[in-house]
N, C-alpha and C positions, 0 to 999 in steps of 0.2 A: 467773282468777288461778290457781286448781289445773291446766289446762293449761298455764300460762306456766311453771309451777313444775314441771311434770312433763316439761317438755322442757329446761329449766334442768340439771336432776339429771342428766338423759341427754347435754348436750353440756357437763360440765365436764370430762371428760377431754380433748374435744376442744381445748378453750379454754386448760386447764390446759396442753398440751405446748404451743398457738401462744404464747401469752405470754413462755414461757420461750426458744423462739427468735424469739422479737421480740427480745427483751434480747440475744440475738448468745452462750446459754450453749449446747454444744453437750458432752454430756458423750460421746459415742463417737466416735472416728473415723473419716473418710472410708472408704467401701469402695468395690470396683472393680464397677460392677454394667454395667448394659444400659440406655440410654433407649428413648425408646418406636418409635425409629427402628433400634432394634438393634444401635448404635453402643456401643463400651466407655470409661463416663466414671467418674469416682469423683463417689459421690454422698454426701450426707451422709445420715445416720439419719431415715428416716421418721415419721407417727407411732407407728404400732405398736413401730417399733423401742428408739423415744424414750420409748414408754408403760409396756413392758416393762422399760425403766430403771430407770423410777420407780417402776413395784410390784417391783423385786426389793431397794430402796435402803427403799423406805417401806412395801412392803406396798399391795393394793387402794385399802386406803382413802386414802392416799398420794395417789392419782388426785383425791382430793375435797377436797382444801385449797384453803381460800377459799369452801366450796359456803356456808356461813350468812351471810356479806354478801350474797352474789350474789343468796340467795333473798330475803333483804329488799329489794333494789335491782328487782328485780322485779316483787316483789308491789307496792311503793310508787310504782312506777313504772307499773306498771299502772292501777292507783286514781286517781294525781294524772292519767294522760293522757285517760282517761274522763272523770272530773271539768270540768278545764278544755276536753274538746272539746265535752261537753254547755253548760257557760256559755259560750261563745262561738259555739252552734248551738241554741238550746232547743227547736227543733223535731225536734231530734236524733232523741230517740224518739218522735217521735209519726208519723211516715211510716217504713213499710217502706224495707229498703234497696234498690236494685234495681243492685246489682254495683257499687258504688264511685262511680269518680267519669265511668264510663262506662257508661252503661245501654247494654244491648244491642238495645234496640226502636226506634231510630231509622229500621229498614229499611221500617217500617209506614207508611205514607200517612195523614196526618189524612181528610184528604177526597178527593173526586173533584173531577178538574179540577184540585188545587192545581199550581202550575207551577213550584213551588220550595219544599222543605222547611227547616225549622231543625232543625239537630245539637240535640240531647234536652241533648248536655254541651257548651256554649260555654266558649269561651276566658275568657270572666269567671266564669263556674262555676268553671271548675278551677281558676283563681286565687284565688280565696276559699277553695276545700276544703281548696288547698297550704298557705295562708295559717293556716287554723284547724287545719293538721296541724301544721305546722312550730310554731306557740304552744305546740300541746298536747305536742311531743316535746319544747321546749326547755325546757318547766316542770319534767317528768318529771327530764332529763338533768341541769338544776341540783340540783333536790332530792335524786336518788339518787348524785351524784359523791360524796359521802364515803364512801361504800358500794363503789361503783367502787373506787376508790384502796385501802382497805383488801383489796377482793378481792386487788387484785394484786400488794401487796406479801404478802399472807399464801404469795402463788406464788410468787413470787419467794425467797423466805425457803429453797426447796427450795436454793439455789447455797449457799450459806454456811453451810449447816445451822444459820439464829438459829432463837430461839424469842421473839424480839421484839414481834410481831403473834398471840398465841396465841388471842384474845378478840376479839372485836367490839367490845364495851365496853372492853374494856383497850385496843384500838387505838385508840377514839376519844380517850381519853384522854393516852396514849401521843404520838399525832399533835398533841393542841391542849399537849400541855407542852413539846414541840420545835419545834413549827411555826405552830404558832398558828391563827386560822382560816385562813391561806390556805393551809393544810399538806393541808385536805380539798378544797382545788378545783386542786392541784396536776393540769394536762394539761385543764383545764374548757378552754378556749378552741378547740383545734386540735378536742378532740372535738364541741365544736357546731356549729363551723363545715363539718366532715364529715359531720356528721348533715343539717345544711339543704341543702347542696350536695349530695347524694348525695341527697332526698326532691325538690327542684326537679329536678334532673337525669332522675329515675325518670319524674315526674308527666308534664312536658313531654314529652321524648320520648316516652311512652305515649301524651299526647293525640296527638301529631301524626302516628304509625302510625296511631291506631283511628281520627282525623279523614280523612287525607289519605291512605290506602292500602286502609284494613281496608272503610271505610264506601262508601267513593266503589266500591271491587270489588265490594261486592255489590250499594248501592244501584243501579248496571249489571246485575245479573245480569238475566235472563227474568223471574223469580217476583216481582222488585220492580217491574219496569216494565208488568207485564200490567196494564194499570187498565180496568175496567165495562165498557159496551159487551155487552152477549149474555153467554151463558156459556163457558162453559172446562171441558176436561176435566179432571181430576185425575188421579191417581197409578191409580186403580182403575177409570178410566172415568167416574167419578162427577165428577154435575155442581157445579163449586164454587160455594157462594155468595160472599156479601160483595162484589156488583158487580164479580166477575169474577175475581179474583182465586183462583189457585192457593193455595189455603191449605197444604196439606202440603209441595210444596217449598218453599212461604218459610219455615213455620216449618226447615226442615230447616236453611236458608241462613243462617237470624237463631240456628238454635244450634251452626252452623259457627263463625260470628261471636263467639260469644260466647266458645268455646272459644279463637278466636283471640286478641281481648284478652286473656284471662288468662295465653295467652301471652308475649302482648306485655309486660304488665305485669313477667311475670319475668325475662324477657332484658333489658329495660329495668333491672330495679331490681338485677341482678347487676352489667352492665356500670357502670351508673352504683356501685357497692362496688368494682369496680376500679377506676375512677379516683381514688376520695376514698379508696384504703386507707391512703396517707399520711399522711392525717389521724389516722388510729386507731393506727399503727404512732407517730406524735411523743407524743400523747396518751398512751397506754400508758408509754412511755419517760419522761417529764418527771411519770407517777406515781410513777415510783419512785427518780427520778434524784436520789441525793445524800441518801437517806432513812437511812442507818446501817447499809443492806443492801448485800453484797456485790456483788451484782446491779445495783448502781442505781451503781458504784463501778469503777475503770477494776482488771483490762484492761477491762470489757464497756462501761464507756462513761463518757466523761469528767464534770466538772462543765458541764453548759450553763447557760449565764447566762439563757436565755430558750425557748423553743420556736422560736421562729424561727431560734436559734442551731443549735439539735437539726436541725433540718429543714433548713439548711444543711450542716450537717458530715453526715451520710446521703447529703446530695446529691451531694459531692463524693466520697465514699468508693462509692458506686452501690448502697447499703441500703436505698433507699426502698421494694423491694416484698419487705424480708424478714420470713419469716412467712406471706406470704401465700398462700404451697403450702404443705402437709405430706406431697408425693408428688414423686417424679424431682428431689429437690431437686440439683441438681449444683455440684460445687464450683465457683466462679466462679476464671477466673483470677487471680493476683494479691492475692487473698486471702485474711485473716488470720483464722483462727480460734481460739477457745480450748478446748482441751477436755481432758477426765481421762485 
């Protein structure tokens, strides 16, 4: 929880500028700069450029509006996805973990002679781990959206200079005397559905590199296939035991391997965030959309009757991956901006 929170504090500035060009506010104007092909485009404000805005309008601390929902959404979100991953695993803690949902000693041989091994992480494994991750996010994600929602109207609140969302507690209140409960789960759907579609996407693909690429390359390699029979030299001349087997290149080979899944894992769990970023960009918008804040109010963006509505009109206007840089943003053709 103190990590979660100690990297919380450190990427609100981050969060704070993408939010606010989610919502399509862009308070400087375009400049004439260089892409990364050395080409002359006008680009819009970065986030440094964009951060600097904001501590010269609010000051530093300016940067940290919204940071006390967020650190509850956090920590409660932490507790409840623990919680409910241990009761739907109760062996949870009682075996060591050995790297996820992909152990890396599958290259090892049970026996001599066997003539065909079983993957350590099967395809019904991983479905079940998706299965009790995906319960344990979506418990999290319900319980901490009114927490959500408050962050980001407390960011948003920077376009209009309100002072409407001042409190955590005045905002909950504030949201159930306007909106009632469904005022706190306002953007709850496109965000779940982006969180599950984005954790299947990651799992899947990961098993089937470290199944079908990672494991089958090495379990090929020399060091995996030398099986008994006499001895073998090693790395030092020295004779290997364990019926033959090269012990210091395999392990070398098994923590190649390992290294590579957690590659894998993260090119995986990026790409699968660019595809579901739509989700988080409707979600975000349908937080704030229509809430009394300037932000949530056209020009920056109409009344939508529904998320699906939001996520139509984005489509058609070509905003579906805005926010999703805060670097070489370029102005697109044909396009409307608003700014000071």
């Amino acid at each position: 929880v103190l990590l979660g929170s100690g990297l919380t504090v450190l990427s609100q500035p981050l969060m704070y500028v993408k939010v606010l060009v989610q919502v399509g506010y862009e308070p400087l104007p375009p400049t004439l700069g260089r892409n990364i092909f050395g080409r002359q485009v006008y680009q819009l404000p970065g986030l440094f450029s964009y951060a600097k805005h904001i501590v010269k309008v609010d000051g530093r601390a300016g940067l940290f509006k919204g940071l006390a929902p967020r650190l509850c959404s956090s920590a409660i979100g932490t507790v409840v996805h623990s919680k409910v991953l241990r009761a739907s695993n109760p062996t949870l803690g009682q075996r060591p973990l050995s790297g996820g949902l992909f152990p890396p000693d599958s290259c090892f041989p049970l026996q001599r002679g066997a003539s065909k091994k079983e993957p350590v992480s099967s395809l019904e494994q991983v479905l079940k781990e998706t299965s009790r991750e995906m319960v344990a996010r979506s418990a999290a994600t319900l319980i901490t959206h009114p927490f959500h929602v408050i962050t980001l109207r407390c960011m948003v609140q920077f376009i209009g200079r309100e002072t409407k969302y001042s409190g955590t507690l005045s905002a909950f209140t504030t949201i159930y005397r306007e909106e009632g409960i469904l005022g706190f789960f306002a953007g709850l759907i496109p965000r779940l559905l982006g969180d599950i579609l984005s954790l299947w996407l990651c799992n899947m693909l990961a098993y089937l590199i470290n199944t079908y690429a990672l494991e089958n390359g090495v379990g090929s390699a020399p060091g995996c296939r030398e099986l008994a029979g006499g001895s073998s030299r090693g790395v030092l001349g020295a004779t290997a035991p364990f019926g033959g087997i090269q012990v210091l290149p395999l392990l070398s080979q098994v923590s190649t391997m390992t290294e590579m899944k957690s590659y894998s894992q993260a090119v995986t769990g990026f790409f699968a965030s660019m595809l579901t970023y739509p989700f988080v960009l409707v979600s975000n918008l349908m937080a704030v959309n229509n809430c009394g804040l300037a932000g949530g109010l056209l020009p920056y963006a109409p009344t939508y009757s529904s998320w699906l509505d939001c996520w139509s009109q984005l489509h058609r206007e070509g905003n579906m991956s805005r926010g999703n840089s805060l670097f070489f943003r370029k102005v697109p053709a044909g396009k409307r901006y608003v700014w000071e």
